[in-house]
C-alpha positions in Angstrom: 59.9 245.7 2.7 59.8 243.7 -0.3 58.2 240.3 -1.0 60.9 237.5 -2.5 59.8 234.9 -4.6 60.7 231.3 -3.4 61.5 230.9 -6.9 64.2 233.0 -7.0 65.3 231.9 -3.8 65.5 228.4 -5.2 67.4 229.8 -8.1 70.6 231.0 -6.4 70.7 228.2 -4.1 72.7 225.0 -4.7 69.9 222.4 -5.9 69.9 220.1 -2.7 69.0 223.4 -0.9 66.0 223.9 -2.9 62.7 223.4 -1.3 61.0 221.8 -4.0 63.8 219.4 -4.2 63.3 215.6 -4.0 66.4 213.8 -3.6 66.8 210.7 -6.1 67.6 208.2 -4.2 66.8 204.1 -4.2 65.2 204.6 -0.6 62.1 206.1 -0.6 60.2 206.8 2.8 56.5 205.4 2.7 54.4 206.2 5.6 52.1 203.2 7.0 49.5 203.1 9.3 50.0 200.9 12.2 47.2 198.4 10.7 48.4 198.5 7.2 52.4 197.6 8.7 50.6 194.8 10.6 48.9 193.5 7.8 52.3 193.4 5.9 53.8 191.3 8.6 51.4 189.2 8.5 50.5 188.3 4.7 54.3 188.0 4.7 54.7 185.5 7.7 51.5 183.4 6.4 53.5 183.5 3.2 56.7 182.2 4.8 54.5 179.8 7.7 52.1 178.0 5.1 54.3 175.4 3.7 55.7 174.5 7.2 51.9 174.3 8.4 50.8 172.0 5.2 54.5 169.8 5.9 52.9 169.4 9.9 49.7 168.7 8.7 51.3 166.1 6.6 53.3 164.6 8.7 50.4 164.5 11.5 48.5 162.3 9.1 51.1 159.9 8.3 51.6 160.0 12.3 47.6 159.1 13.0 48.0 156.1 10.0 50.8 155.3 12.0 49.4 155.0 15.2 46.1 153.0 13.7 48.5 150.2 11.9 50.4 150.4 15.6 47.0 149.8 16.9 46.0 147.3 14.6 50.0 145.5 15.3 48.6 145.2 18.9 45.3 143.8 19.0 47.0 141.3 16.1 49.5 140.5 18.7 47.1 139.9 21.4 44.9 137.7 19.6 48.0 136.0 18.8 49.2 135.8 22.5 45.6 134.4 23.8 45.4 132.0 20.7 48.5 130.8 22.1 47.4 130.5 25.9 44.3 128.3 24.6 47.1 126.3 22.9 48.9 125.8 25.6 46.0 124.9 27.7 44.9 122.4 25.6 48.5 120.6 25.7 48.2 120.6 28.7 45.0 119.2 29.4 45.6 116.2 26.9 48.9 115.6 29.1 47.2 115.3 32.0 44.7 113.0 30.2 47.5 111.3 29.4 48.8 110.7 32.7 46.3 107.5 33.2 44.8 105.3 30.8 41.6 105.8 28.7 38.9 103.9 28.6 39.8 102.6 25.7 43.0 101.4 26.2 41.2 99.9 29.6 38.7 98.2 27.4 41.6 96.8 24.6 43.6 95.4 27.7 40.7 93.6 28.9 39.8 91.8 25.8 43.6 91.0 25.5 43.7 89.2 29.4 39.9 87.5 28.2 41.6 86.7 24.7 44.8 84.7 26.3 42.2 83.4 29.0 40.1 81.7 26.4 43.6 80.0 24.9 44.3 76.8 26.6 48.1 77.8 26.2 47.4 81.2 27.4 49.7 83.0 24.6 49.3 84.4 21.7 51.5 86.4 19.0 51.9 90.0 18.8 50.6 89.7 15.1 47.5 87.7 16.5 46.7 90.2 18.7 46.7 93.2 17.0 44.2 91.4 14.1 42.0 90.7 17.1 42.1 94.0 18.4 42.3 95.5 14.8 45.2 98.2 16.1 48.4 99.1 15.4 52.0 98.0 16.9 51.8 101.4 19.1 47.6 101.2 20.2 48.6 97.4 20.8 52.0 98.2 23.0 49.9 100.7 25.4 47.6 98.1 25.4 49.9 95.7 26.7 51.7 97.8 29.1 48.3 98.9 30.4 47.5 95.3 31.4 50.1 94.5 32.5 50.9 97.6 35.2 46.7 97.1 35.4 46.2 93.5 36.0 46.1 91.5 39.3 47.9 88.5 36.7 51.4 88.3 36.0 52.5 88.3 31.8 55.4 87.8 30.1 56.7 89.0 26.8 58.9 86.3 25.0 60.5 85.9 21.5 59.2 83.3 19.3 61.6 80.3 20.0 60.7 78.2 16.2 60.5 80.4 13.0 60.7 84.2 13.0 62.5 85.1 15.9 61.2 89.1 15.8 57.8 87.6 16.5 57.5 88.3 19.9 54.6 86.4 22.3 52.6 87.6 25.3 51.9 84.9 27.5 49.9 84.6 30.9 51.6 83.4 33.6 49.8 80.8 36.1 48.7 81.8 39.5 
């Protein structure tokens, strides 16, 4: 029996039966290990992945700045709310010191009922009365109303009959 070449096999047969042949083609077969196809996958994921993790990271830190100024909004608003409790605690302490009179407008209605006690007429201006108690028209009216709601003596607030009649006159009534 004799021995044939492959090459002159090859040179009879059409060229895609060759054995020696290599198809051209645009697909070419590459043979990967399973580690080398998973490091593939992977470089090309963390390729794909890495500007979506840097975006969450981002947008994590603008979500912690948020949550400090949200923080920072509250206790802000709290102080707020208890600054506003002391206020309101304070009104309403000075109303109810209010409520009755002070010694002070005690004391001024005293040395208005001694003041028309030491006038034989027992009267005196409004004008006259706030230079002796050295007050204003509104200290001298709670003054007044204070003796008079105060006082075991009866007093009477009359308009000047001669000159000025805007001038108005407490007087002490008799017993």
């Amino acid at each position: 029996m004799e021995v044939v070449d492959t090459a002159q096999i090859n040179s009879f047969a059409p060229i895609a039966a060759q054995t020696n042949f290599v198809q051209p083609s645009e697909e070419a077969v590459f043979i990967l290990t399973s580690g080398q196809l998973s490091a593939l996958i992977t470089k090309a994921i963390e390729k794909v992945i890495q500007p979506l993790v840097e975006r969450v990271e981002s947008l994590e830190n603008t979500i912690a700045r948020q949550d400090e100024k949200i923080a920072a909004l509250q206790a802000t608003q709290d102080t707020h709310a208890d600054n506003q409790l002391i206020q309101l605690r304070l009104i309403n302490d000075l109303r109810e010191a209010k409520k009755g009179p002070g010694k002070t407008e005690i004391s001024r209605a005293d040395k208005i009922e001694k003041y028309l006690t030491s006038r034989p007429d027992h009267r005196a201006t409004f004008e006259t009365l706030k230079g002796q108690l050295q007050v204003d028209n509104v200290r001298l009216n709670e003054a007044i109303k204070i003796l008079i709601t105060t006082s075991d003596r009866s007093y009477s607030i009359q308009k000047e009959t001669t000159g000025d009649k805007r001038k108005r006159i407490l007087v002490m009534l008799p017993r």
